[in-house]
C-alpha positions in Angstrom: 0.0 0.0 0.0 2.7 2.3 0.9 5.1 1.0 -1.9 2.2 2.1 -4.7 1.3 5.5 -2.5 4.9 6.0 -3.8 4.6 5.5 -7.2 1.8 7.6 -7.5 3.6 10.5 -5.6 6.3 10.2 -8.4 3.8 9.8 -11.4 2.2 13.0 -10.0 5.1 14.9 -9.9 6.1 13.8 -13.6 3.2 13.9 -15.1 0.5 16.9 -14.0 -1.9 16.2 -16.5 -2.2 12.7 -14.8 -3.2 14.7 -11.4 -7.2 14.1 -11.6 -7.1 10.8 -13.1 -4.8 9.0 -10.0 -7.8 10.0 -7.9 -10.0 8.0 -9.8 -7.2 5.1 -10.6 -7.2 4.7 -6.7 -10.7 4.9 -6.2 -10.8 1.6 -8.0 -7.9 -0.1 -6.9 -9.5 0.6 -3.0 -12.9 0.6 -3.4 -14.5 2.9 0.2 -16.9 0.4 2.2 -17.5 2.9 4.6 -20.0 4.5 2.6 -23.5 3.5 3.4 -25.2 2.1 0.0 -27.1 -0.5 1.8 -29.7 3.1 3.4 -30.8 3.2 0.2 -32.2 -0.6 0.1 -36.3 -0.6 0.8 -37.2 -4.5 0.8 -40.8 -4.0 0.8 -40.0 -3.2 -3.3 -41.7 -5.9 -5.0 -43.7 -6.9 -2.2 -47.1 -6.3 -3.6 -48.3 -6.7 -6.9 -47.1 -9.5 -8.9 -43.6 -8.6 -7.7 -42.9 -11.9 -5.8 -40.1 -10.5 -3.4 -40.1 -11.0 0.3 -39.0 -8.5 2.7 -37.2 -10.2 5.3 -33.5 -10.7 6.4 -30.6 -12.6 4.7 -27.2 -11.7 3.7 -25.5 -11.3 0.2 -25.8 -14.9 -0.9 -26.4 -16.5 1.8 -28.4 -19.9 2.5 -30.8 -17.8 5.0 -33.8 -15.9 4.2 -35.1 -15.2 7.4 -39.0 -13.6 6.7 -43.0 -13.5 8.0 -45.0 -15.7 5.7 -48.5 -14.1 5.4 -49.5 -16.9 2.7 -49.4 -20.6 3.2 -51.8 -21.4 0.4 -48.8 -21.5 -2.5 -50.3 -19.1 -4.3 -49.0 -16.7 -7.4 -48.6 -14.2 -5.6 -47.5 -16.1 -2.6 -44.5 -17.5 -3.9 -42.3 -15.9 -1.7 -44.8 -16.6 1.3 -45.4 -12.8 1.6 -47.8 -9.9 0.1 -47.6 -6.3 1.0 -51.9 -6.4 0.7 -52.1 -9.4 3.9 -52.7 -8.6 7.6 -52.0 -11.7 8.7 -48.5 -13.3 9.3 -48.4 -17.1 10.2 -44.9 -17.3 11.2 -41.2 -16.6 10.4 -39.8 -19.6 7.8 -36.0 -20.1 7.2 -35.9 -19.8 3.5 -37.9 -18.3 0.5 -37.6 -17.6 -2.9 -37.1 -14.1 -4.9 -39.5 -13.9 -7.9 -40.3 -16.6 -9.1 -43.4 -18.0 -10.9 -44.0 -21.2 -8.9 -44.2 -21.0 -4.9 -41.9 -23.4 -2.6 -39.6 -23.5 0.5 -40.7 -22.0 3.5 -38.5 -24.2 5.6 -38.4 -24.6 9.3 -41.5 -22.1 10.4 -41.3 -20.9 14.2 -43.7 -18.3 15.6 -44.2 -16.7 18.8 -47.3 -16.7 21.0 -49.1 -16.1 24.6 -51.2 -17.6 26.4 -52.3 -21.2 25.5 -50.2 -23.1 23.2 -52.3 -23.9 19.8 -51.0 -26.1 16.9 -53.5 -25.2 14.5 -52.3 -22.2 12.3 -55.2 -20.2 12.5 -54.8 -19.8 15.5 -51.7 -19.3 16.6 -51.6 -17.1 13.4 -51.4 -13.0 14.3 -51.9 -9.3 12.8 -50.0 -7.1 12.0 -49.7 -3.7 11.0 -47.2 -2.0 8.4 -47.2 1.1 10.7 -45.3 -1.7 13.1 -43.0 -3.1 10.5 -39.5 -1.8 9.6 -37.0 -3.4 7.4 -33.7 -3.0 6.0 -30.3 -4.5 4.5 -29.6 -7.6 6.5 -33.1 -7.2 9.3 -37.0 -7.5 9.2 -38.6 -6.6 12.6 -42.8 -6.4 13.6 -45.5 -6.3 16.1 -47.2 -9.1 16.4 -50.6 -7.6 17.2 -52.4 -10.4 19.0 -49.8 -11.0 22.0 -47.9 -7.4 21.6 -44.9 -9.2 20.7 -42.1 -7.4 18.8 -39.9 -10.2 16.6 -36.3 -8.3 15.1 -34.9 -10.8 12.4 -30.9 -10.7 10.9 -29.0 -13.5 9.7 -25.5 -14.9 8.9 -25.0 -17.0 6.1 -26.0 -20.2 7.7 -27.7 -19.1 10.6 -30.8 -17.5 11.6 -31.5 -14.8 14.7 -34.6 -14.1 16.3 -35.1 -12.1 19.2 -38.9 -11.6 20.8 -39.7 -9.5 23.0 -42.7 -10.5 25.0 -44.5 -7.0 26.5 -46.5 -9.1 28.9 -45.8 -11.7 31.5 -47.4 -14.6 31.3 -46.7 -18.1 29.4 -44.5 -17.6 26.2 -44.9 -20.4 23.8 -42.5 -20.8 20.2 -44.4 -22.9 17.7 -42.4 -24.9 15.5 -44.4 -26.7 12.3 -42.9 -28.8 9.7 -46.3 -29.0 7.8 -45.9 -25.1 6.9 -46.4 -24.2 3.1 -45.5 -27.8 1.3 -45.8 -31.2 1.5 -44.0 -33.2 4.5 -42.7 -36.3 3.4 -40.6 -36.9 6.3 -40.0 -34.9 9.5 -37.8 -35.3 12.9 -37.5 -33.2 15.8 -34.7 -34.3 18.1 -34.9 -33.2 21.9 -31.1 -32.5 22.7 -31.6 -30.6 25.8 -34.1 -27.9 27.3 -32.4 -25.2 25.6 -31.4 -26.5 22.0 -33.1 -29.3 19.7 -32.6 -30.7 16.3 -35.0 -30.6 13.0 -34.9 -32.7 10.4 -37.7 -31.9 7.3 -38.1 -33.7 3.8 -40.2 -32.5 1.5 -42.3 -31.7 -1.7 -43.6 -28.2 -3.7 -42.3 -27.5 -7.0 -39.3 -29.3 -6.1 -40.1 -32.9 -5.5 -37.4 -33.9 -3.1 -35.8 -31.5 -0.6 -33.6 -32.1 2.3 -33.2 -29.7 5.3 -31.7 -30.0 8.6 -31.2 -27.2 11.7 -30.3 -26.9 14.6 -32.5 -24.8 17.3 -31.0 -22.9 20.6 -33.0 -20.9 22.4 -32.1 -18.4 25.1 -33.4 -19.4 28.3 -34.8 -23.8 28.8 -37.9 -24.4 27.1 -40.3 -27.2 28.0 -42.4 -29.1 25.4 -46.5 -28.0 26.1 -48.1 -30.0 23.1 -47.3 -31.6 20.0 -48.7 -33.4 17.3 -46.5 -36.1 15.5 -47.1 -39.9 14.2 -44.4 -41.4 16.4 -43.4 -40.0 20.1 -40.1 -41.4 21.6 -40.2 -41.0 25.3 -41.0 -36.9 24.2 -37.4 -37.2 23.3 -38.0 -37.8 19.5 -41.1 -37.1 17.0 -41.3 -38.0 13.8 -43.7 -38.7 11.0 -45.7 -36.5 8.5 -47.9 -34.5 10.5 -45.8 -32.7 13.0 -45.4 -29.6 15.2 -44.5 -28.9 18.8 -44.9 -25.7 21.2 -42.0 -25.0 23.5 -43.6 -22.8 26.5 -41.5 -20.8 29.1 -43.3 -18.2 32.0 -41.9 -14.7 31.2 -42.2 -11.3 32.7 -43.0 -8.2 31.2 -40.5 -6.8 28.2 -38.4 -9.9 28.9 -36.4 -11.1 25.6 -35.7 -14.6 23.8 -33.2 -14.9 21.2 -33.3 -18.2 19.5 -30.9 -19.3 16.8 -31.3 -21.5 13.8 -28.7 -22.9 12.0 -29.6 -24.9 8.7 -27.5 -27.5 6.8 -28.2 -29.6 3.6 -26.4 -32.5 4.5 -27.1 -33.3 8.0 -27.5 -32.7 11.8 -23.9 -32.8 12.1 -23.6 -29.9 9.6 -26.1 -28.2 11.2 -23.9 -28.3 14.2 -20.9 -27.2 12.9 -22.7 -24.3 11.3 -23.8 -23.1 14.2 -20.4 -23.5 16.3 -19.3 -21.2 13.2 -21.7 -18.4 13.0 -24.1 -19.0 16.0 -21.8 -18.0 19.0 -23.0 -14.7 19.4 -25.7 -13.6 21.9 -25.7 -10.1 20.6 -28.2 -9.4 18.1 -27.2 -5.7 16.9 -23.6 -7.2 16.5 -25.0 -9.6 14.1 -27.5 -7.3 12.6 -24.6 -4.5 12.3 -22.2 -7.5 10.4 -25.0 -8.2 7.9 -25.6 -4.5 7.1 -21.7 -4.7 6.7 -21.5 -7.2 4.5 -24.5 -5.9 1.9 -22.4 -2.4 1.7 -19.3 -4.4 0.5 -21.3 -6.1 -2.3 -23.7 -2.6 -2.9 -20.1 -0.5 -3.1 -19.0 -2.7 -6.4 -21.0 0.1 -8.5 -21.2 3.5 -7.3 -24.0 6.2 -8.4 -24.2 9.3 -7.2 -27.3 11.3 -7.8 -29.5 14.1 -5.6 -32.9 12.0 -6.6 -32.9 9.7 -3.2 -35.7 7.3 -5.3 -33.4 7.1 -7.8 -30.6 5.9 -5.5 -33.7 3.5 -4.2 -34.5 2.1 -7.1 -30.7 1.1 -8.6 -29.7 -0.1 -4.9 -32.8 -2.2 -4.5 -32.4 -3.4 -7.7 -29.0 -4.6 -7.0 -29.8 -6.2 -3.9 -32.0 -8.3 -5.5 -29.1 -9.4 -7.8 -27.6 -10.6 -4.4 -29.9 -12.2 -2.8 -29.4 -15.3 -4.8 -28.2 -17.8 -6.1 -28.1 -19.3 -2.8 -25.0 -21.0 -0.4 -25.7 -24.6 -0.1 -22.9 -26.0 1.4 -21.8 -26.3 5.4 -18.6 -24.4 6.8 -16.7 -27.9 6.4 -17.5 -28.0 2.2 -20.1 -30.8 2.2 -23.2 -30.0 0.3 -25.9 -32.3 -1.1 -25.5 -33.2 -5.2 -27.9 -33.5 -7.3 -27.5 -37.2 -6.9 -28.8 -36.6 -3.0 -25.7 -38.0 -2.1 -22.9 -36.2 0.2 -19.8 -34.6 -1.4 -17.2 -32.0 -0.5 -16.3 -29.3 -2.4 -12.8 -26.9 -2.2 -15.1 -23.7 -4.3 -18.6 -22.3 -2.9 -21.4 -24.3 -4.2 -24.6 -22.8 -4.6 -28.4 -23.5 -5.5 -31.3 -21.8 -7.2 -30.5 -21.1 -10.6 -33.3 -19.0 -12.8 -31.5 -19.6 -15.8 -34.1 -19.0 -18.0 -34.2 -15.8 -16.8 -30.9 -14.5 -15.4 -28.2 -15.5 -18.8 -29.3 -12.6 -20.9 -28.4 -9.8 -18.2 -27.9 -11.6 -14.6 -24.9 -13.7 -15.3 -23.0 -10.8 -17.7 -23.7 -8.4 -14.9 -22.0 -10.9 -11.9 -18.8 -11.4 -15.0 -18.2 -7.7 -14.4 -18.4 -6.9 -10.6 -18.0 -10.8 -9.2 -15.7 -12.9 -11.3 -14.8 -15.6 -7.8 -18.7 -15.8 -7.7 -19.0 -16.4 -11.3 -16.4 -19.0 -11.5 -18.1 -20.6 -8.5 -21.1 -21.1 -10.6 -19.3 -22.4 -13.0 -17.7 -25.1 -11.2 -21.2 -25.5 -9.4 -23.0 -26.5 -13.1 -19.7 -28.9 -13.4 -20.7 -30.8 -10.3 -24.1 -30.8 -10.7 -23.7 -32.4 -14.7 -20.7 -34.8 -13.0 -23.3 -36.1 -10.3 -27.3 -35.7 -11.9 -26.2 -35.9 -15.6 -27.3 -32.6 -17.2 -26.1 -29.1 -16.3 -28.7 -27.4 -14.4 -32.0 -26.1 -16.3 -33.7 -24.7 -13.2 -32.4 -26.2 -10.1 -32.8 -25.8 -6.4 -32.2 -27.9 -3.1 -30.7 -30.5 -5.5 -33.3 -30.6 -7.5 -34.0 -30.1 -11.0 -37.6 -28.5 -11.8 -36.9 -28.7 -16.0 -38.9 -25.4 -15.6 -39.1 -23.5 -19.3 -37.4 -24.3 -22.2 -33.5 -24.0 -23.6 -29.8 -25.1 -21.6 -29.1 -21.9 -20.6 -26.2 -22.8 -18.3 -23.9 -23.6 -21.3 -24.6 -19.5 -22.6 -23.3 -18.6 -19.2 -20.2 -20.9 -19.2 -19.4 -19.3 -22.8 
């Protein structure tokens, strides 16, 4: 740094005419992250309409997308489990999809309630207001109107952070429900200890066979108040296709919960390890304040300037969308789940969810300019996935391939 400081001193003093273009030449060469691109990011764009979008919390391709789920029907405009025109939120699922035509995931569904403990989603099921909802870069946060709970969202890459304030004592209950949004095929919940338990969930939407694991700490010990499962080991162990559980605690007035959900492809083991990773920390604006961080690095790759604030909105919205997938979808160790189901490793990032119908005219060109490693990942992702399922993805996600639309648009973006 020092050494090129130099040679720019020397070129300056040689060559004057040079002396407003080194300002530029090291503007690129040290791109400014202090700058605060991700202010101009409104994730409610897209909400409403036939926009598709969800506004909740995840990091610049990361395998979390922490958000309320207002539709559970898999409907067109519910694909990504939210609409700006609903009043009623069901829950806070793991992972959604960004605009797409046909609805799936909402993975690993936990909502908070008072009171009671109800399985049945209409119940435990609550308002909300928009006038109560915020959201930004990395965070989601609302008022659950029914129990006066306020739920803040962020993420890390692998692992998911709620924190719920409960505004009156009383019994707190979490609900957890596997038979959110899709089919269950096969589901698992694993009592580890009072404070932490283990999910597994298999199933079918658009994608016909998806795999998910995570692992669940929460704050403060949690004891089970009701389930409903087709097998019950000792309350130790449910499985079967029809599951959910309530974990209840007593709290007192503006007393907080944080849980923490890490999710892995491959297995509970994964899930571990992921959390070990990313889920040490019990501070919730550290994490938030990190994810903020890391969406200004990836905004900052293209810098406009303008004195229209909407303008600025739009293009920096616009672009955070462009992050927001392809998806991570392998653990902190390099294992991921191929398209054969089966358990590799890999030494580059693998990802899932590839539009490519949509994304190789302008997406892909776009990430060849301002993210070449990312690119390259791809790449070498389409390589594994052709070694181990035989074809180079069409439209593939959670190791699955939907054949959705017509062409092989994966060989345009290797060209």
């Amino acid at each position: 740094m020092i050494f090129l400081w130099v040679i720019f001193v020397i070129l300056e003093s040689q060559f004057s005419k040079m002396k407003k273009l080194i300002p530029l030449f090291l503007l690129f060469s040290f791109p400014l992250f202090s700058q605060n691109f991700a202010q101009y990011v409104n994730t409610f764009i897209g909400t409403g309409g036939h926009g598709h979008t969800f506004p909740g919390a995840t990091v610049p391709f990361g395998m979390v997308q922490l958000s309320p789920d207002t539709r559970i029907d898999g409907s067109w405009d519910g694909c990504s489990g939210y609409h700006y025109s609903d009043k009623i939120i069901y829950g806070f699922s793991h992972t959604h999809l960004n605009g797409t035509g046909v609805s799936d995931y909402g993975d690993i569904l936990l909502m908070p309630t008072m009171g009671n403990p109800s399985l049945d989603h209409k119940i435990y099921s609550s308002e909300f207001s928009h006038d109560n909802e915020n959201a930004s870069a990395g965070f989601y946060s609302v008022k659950l109107l029914d129990d006066d709970i306020d739920v803040k969202l962020t993420t890390t890459k692998r692992v998911g952070y709620h924190e719920y304030t409960f505004n009156k004592d009383g019994n707190a209950n979490i609900i957890l429900d596997l038979n959110h949004r899709d089919e269950l095929l096969e589901g698992e919940v694993k009592v580890i200890d009072s404070k932490a338990i283990e999910v597994f969930r298999r199933s079918k939407a658009w994608a016909e066979n998806q795999y998910i694991f995570a692992r669940i700490e929460f704050s403060k010990p949690m004891k089970i108040s009701t389930s409903k499962s087709d097998k019950s080991d000792l309350g130790k162990l449910f499985s079967g296709k029809n599951l959910a559980i309530a974990f209840s605690t007593s709290v007192k007035k503006n007393e907080k919960i944080l849980v923490k959900v890490a999710l892995s492809p491959t297995s509970y083991d994964g899930a571990e390890k992921n959390m070990i990773a990313e889920g040490n920390s019990n501070d919730f604006d550290f994490i938030k304040k990190n994810a903020e961080n890391d969406w200004n690095k990836e905004l900052s790759k293209i810098e406009v300037t303008s004195n229209d604030k909407d303008k600025l909105t739009i293009f920096y919205t616009a672009l955070y969308h462009t992050m927001i997938q392809p998806n991570l979808a392998m653990d902190v160790d390099g294992k991921y789940r191929g398209r054969d189901h089966k358990i590799h490793t890999s030494n580059h990032d693998y990802y899932t969810v590839f539009s490519l119908w949509d994304t190789f005219r302008a997406y892909h060109p776009l990430m060849t300019l301002i993210d070449k490693k990312r690119t390259v990942d791809f790449i070498n992702t389409f390589i594994k996935q052709y070694e181990e399922g035989g074809r180079l993805p069409v439209w593939e996600f959670a190791s699955n391939e939907t054949f959705c639309m017509i062409g092989y648009h994966s060989v345009s973006v290797i060209a």
